[in-house]
N, C-alpha and C positions, 0 to 999 in steps of 0.2 A: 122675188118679192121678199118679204119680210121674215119668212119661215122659216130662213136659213139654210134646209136638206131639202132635197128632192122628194123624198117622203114626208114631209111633211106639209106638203103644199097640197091644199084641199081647196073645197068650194066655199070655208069658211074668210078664207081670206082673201080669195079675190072677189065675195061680195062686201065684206068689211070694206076692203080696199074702195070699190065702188061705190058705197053710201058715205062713204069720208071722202070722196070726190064729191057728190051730192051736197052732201053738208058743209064745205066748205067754200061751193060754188055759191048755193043760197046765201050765205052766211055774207062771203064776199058780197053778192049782188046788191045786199039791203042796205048794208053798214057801208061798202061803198059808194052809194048811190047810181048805181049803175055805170060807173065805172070800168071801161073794158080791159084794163091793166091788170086792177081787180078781181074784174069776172073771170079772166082767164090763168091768174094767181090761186085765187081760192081752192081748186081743185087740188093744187100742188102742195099746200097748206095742209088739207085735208089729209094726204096722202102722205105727208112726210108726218103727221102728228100719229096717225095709226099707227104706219111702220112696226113700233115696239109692241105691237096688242091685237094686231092684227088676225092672230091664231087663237086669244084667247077670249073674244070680245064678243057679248051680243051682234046685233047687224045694226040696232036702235042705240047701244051706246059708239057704235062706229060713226054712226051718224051723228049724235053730240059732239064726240072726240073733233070731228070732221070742221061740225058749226062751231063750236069754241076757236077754232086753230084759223079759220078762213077770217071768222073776227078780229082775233089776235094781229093777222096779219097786217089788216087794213088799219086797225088802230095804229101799231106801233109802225109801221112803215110810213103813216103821214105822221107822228109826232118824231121819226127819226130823223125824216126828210125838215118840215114843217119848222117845228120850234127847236130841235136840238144842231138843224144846219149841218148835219151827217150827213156824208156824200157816199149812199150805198146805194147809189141808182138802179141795181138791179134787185135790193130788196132781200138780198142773202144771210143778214142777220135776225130781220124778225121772219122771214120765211123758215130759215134752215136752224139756227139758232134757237128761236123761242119757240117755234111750232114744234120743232122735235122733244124741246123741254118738257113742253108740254104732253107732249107724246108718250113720253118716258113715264109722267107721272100718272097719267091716264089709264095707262099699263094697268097699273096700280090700283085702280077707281074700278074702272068697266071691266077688270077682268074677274073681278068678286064673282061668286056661286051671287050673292046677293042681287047683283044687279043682273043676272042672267048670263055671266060671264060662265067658264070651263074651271073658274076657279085656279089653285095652284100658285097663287100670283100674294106677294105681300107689297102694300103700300110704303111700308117704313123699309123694302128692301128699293123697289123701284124709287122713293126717293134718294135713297144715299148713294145707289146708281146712277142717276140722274146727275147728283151736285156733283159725284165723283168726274162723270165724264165731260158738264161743265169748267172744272178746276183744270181737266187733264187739256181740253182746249185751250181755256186759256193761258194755259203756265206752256205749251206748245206756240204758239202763237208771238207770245211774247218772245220766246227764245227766236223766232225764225224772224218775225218782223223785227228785232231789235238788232239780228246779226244784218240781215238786207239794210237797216238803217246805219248800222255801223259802216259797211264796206258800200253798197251804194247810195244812199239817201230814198228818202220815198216820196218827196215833193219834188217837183216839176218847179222854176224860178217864177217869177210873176209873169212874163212875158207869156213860156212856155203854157202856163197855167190859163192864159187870157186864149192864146191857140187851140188849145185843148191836143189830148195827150195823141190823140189820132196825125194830126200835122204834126205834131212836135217828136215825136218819137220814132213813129210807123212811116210817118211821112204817106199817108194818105189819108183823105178828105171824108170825112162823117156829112157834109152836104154837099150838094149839086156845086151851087153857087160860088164853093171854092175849087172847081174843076180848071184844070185848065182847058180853053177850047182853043183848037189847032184851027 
């Protein structure tokens, strides 16, 4: 899990972990309206937004952490899908992406003495970790996706694109109906 050492994994954090499955399963259930894409996303939500605060976090701000990140999801996955026409069918940037962001900065929030957190934890430190390891994805990212576009390209031609990459590439069938039957 999130604790890093083998000593340091307690009962603190795999019920963290557990109410930030909770809270992100709720979270998803309501905002997506029942949705089983959702319902079965929001726990992963949950659990990737903990991650970072996991050891140092009440069990009720795991649970906020949890419901914020399952929200998060469901919003920005239909406005990524929906109105911006991004093809991330599997949900990997506002799941892994913004829920860990948000994770990061949560750190920061629910691990206060204040809020019932173990304390130890600064907000302006977990922010600038946060942007830091933002910046460092994407300045990665762009290095790796920019050399794959250099040397092989990353679109598929119209044709290919209208087959989908399953026929066009793999050379096998994502439905029934394009099977061959002997």
């Amino acid at each position: 899990m999130s604790a890093q050492t083998i000593d340091k994994i307690s009962g603190l954090v795999a019920v963290n972990s557990l109410m930030a499955m909770v809270g992100g399963t709720l979270a998803a259930l309501i905002v997506g309206k029942n949705d089983p894409g959702f319902v079965h996303n929001g726990p992963l939500a949950g659990l990737v937004a903990v991650c970072a605060g996991s050891d140092l976090m009440h069990p009720l701000g795991a649970l906020v952490v949890g419901a914020v990140a399952g929200a998060l999801f469901v919003v920005m996955f239909t406005l990524t899908q929906n109105r911006w026409k991004i093809d991330d069918v599997l949900g990997v940037w506002p799941l892994h992406g913004l829920c860990g962001t948000w994770g990061g900065v949560a750190a920061g929030i629910f691990g206060t003495t204040a809020l019932g957190g173990l304390g130890g934890v600064n907000l302006g430190a977990q922010i600038l970790g946060t942007l830091m390891g933002v910046a460092w994805a994407a300045l990665a990212g762009l290095v790796v996706y920019g050399a794959l576009k250099a040397m092989l390209g990353l679109r598929l031609d119209q044709e290919e694109e209208y087959d989908g990459a399953d026929v066009s590439i793999h050379r096998i069938s994502a439905t029934p109906d394009r099977e061959v039957s002997w």
